[in-house]
C-alpha positions in Angstrom: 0.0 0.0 0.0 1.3 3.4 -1.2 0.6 6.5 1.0 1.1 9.9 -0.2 2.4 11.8 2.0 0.7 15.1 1.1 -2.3 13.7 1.9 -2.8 15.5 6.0 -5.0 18.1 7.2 -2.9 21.7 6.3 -5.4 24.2 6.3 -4.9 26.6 9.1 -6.4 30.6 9.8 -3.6 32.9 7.7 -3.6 35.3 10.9 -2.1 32.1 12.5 2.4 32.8 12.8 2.5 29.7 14.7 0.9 26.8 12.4 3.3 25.7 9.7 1.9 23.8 6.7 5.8 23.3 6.0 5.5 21.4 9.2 2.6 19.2 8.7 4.0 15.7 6.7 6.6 15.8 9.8 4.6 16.3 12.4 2.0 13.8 10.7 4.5 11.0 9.9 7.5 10.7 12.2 5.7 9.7 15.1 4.6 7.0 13.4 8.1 5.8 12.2 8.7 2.1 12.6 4.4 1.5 13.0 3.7 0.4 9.7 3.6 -3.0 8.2 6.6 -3.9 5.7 4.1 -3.7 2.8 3.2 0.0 3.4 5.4 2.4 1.5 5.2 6.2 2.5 5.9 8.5 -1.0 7.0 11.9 0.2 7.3 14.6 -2.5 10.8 16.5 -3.3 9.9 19.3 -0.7 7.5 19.9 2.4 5.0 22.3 0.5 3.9 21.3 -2.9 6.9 21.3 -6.3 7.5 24.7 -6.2 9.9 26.2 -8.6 12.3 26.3 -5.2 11.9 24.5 -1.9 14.0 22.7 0.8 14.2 18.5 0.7 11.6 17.3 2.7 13.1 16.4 6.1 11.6 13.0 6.2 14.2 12.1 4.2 16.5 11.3 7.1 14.3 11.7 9.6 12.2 8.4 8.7 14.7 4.9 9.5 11.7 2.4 10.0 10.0 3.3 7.2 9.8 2.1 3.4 10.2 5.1 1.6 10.1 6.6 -2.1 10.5 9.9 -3.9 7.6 11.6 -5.1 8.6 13.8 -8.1 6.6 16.4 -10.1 7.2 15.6 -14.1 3.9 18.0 -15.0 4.8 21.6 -14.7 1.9 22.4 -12.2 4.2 26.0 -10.9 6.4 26.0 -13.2 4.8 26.9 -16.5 2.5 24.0 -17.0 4.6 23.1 -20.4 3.8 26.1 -22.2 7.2 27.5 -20.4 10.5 25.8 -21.0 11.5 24.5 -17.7 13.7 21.5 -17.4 13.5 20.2 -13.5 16.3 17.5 -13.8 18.3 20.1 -12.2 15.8 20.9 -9.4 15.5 16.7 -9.4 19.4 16.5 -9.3 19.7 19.0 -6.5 17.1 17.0 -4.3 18.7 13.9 -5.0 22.2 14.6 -3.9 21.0 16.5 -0.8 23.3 15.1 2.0 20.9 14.4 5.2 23.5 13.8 7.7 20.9 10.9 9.0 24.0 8.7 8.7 26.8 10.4 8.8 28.3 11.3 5.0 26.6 9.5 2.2 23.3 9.7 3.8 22.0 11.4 0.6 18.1 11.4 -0.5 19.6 8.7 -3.6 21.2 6.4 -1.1 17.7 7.0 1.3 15.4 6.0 -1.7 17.6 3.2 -3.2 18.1 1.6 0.3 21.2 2.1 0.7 21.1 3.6 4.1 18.3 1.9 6.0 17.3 -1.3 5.2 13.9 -1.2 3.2 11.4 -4.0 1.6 10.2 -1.4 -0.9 12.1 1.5 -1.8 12.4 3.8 -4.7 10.6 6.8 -7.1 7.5 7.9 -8.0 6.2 10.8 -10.4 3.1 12.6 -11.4 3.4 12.2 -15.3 2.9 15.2 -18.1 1.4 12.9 -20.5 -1.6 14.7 -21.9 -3.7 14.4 -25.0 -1.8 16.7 -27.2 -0.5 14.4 -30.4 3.3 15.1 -28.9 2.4 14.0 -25.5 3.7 17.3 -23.4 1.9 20.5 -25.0 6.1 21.8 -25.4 8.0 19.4 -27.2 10.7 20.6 -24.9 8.8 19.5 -21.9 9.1 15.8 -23.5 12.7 16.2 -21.7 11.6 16.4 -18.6 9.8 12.8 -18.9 13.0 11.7 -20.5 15.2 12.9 -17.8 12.8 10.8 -15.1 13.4 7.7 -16.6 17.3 8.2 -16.7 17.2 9.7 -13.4 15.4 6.6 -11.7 17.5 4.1 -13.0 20.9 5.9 -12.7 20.6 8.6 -10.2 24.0 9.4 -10.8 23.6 11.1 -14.3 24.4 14.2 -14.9 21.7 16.7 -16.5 23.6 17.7 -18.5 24.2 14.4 -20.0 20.5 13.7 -19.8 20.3 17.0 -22.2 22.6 15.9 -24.4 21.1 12.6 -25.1 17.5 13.7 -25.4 18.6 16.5 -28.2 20.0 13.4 -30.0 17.6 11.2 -30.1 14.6 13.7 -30.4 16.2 16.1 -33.1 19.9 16.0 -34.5 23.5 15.1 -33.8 24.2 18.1 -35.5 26.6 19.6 -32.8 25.3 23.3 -33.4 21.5 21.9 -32.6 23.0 20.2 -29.5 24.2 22.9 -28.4 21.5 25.1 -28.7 19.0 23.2 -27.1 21.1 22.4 -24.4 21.9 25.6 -23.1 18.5 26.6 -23.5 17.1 23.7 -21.5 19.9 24.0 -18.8 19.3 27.8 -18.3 16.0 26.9 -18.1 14.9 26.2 -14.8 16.5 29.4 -13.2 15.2 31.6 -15.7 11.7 30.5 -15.0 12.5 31.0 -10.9 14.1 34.5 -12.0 11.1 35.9 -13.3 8.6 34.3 -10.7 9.0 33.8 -7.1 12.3 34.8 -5.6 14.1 33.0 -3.3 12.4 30.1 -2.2 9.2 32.0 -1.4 6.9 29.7 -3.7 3.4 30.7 -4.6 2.2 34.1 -5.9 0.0 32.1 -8.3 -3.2 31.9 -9.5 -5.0 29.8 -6.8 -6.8 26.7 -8.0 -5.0 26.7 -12.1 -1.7 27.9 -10.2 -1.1 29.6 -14.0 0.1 33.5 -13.7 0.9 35.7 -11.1 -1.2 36.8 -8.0 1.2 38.1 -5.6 -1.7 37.3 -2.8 -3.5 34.7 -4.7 -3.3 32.5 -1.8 -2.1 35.5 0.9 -5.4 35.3 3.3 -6.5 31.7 2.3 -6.8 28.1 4.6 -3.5 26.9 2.4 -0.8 28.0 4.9 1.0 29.1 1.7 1.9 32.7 2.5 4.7 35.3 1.9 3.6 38.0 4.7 5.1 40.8 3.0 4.6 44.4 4.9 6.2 47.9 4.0 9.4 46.6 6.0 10.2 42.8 4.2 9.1 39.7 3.5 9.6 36.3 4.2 8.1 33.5 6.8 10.6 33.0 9.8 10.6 29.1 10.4 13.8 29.0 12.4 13.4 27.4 16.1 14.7 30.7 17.8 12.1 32.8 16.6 9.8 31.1 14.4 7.7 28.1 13.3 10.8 25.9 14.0 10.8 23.5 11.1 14.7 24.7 10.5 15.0 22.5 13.0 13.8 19.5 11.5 16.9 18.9 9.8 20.0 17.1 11.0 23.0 19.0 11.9 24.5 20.8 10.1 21.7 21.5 8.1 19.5 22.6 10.8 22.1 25.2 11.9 22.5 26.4 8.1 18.8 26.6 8.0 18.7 28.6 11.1 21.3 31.2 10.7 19.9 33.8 8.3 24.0 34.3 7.2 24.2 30.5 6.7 21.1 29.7 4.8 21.9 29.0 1.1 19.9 32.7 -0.1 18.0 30.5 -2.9 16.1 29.6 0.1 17.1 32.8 2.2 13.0 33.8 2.4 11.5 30.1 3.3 13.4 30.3 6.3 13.7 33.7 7.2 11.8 37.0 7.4 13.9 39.5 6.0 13.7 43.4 5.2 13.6 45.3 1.9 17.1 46.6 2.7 18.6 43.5 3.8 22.3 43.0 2.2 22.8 40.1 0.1 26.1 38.4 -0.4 25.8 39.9 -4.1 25.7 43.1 -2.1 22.6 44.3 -3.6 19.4 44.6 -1.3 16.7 42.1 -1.3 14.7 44.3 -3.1 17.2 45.2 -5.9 17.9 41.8 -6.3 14.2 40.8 -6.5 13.6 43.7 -9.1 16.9 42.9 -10.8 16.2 38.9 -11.6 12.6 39.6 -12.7 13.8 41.3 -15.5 17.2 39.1 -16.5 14.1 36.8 -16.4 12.6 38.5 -19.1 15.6 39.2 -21.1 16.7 35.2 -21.0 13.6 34.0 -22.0 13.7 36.5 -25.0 17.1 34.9 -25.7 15.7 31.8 -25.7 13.5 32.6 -28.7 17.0 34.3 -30.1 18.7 31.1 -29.5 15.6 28.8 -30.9 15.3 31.0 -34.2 18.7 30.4 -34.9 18.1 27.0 -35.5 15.7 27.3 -39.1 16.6 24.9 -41.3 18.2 22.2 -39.0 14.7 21.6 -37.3 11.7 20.0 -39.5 9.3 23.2 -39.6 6.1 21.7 -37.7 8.4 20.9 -34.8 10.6 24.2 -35.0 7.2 26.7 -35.2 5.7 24.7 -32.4 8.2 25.7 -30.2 8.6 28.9 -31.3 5.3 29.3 -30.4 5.5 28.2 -26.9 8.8 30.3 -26.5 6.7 33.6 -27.7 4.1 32.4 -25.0 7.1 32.5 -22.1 8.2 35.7 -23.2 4.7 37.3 -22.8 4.1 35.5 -19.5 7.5 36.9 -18.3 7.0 40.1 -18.7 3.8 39.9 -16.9 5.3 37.9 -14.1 7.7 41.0 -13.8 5.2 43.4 -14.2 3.1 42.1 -11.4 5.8 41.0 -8.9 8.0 44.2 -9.0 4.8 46.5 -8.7 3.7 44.6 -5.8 6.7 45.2 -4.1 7.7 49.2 -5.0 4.1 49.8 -4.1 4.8 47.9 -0.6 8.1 49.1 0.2 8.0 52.5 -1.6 11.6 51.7 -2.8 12.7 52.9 -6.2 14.8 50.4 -8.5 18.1 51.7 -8.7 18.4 51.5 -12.4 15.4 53.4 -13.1 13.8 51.0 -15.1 10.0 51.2 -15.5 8.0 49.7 -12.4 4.5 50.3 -12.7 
């Protein structure tokens, strides 16, 4: 018997600081480490909230040794362009997968948890939610057709490299020629952080439509039962989940990545605003401000995904022309969604904060 373990009661009152939906599969499931029958397999997604473009490794991986265990995985693009955006998550996936748990000692990575290598298991392993759709290629993007690819790789040899998994999909689905390979390569491998550079910044999630979860609401799902909130004010933004001062799920984690979680100076800063509240004029270690940074991404968001298309058209000729104007399509889609994206998300926050960009670029 499989058990997804997203399935728990996570809706709490948004004026609630204390509740943590980041908490719930934890709180939910740990206790019960070690009850379950040997044919019961808990399958824990990537992260504790729900395949955002950017969020910590669930800690039940590590924190469960009793327990058969596997991977849950997000091939459909549910946040992260639904296929009509190029976004290739084997890097996301790849990230997750070599995340070192400390459960162990060294090696205790989420691979050697969901391959059995560090507690013994019965049934162990990975699981997906598929992008297979009724479209005649299968994924809406052609490009997306990669991402289902790079699954199938991934969960035999976890060990692959994406950009190996790039290379071999632009073979087999379009040329050898090494200019195409190329090409398509660096636009899949750019991919993923160009989608995250033009949407939610630093591990913040969300600002979605709610229900479709396609587009940009800022507050979509700000004063909703979800528990998925942002709590930005004039002053910053940012959900404090460190155990000093805040929800304490930093503290989930085995040392020493529940002291890097903790410290604000410590946390990696792709997931500096999961962990931390933080204000406007907060110094990152690029020396920009939070708020330059986020209004500096969202449009290098913009501008790569209009190199994409620069990049895509350069390939006329060496792709048959249904194929090549089908993308093209899809990348003229991205472009107009990124600029909206930007739009929305650096208007929200000048209106909060009341802080100019720097570069004087147009904020509306």
């Amino acid at each position: 018997m499989i058990w997804r373990c997203f399935v728990y009661n996570c809706q709490q009152d948004w004026r609630d600081r204390v509740t943590d939906r980041a908490n719930a599969a934890y709180d939910h499931f740990m206790p019960l480490d070690g009850e379950f029958k040997d044919n019961v397999v808990l399958q824990i997604k990537n992260g504790p909230m729900d395949f955002q473009v950017r969020e910590p490794v669930s800690p039940l991986f590590g924190g469960l040794k009793r327990t058969n265990q596997i991977l849950e995985l997000q091939i459909t693009q549910e946040y992260t362009g639904q296929q009509k955006h190029v976004c290739f998550l084997i890097p996301q996936w790849k990230e997750v997968l070599d995340f070192e748990t400390w459960c162990d000692g060294p090696g205790s990575t989420v691979k050697n948890l969901v391959c059995g290598k560090v507690y013994p298991q019965k049934h162990c392993g990975f699981a997906a939610v598929s992008n297979i759709g009724d479209n005649a290629n299968w994924t809406g993007h052609i490009l997306a057709q990669a991402n289902l690819y790079g699954y199938g790789r991934l969960v035999w040899n976890p060990d692959l490299s994406s950009e190996a998994i790039a290379d071999e999909w632009v073979r087999l689905t379009f040329s050898n020629d090494p200019g195409v390979i190329e090409t398509i390569s660096k636009i899949l491998l750019k991919s993923w952080e160009t989608y995250e550079h033009y949407t939610s910044p630093l591990g913040i999630g969300w600002m979605v439509n709610p229900n479709h979860h396609y587009g940009p609401s800022v507050d979509g799902y700000e004063y909703s039962a979800w528990g998925t909130y942002h709590r930005a004010d004039w002053l910053g933004i940012g959900v404090d989940r460190t155990v000093a001062t805040g929800t304490g799920f930093a503290g989930r984690y085995h040392k020493p990545n529940a002291e890097m979680f903790e410290d604000m100076n410590k946390c990696p800063e792709e997931l500096l605003l999961f962990f931390h509240r933080v204000e406007y004029k907060h110094r990152l270690k690029s020396e920009k401000t939070l708020i330059q940074h986020i209004y500096d991404t969202h449009f290098e968001g913009v501008k790569e995904a209009e190199e994409f298309r620069t990049r895509w058209l350069s390939l006329k000729g060496k792709i048959d022309k249904k194929r090549f104007d089908a993308v093209l399509e899809r990348l003229e889609i991205q472009i107009r969604d990124a600029r909206e994206w930007r739009d929305v998300v650096n208007s929200y926050f000048y209106r909060k904060s009341g802080i100019p960009d720097e570069k004087g670029r147009r904020i509306y």
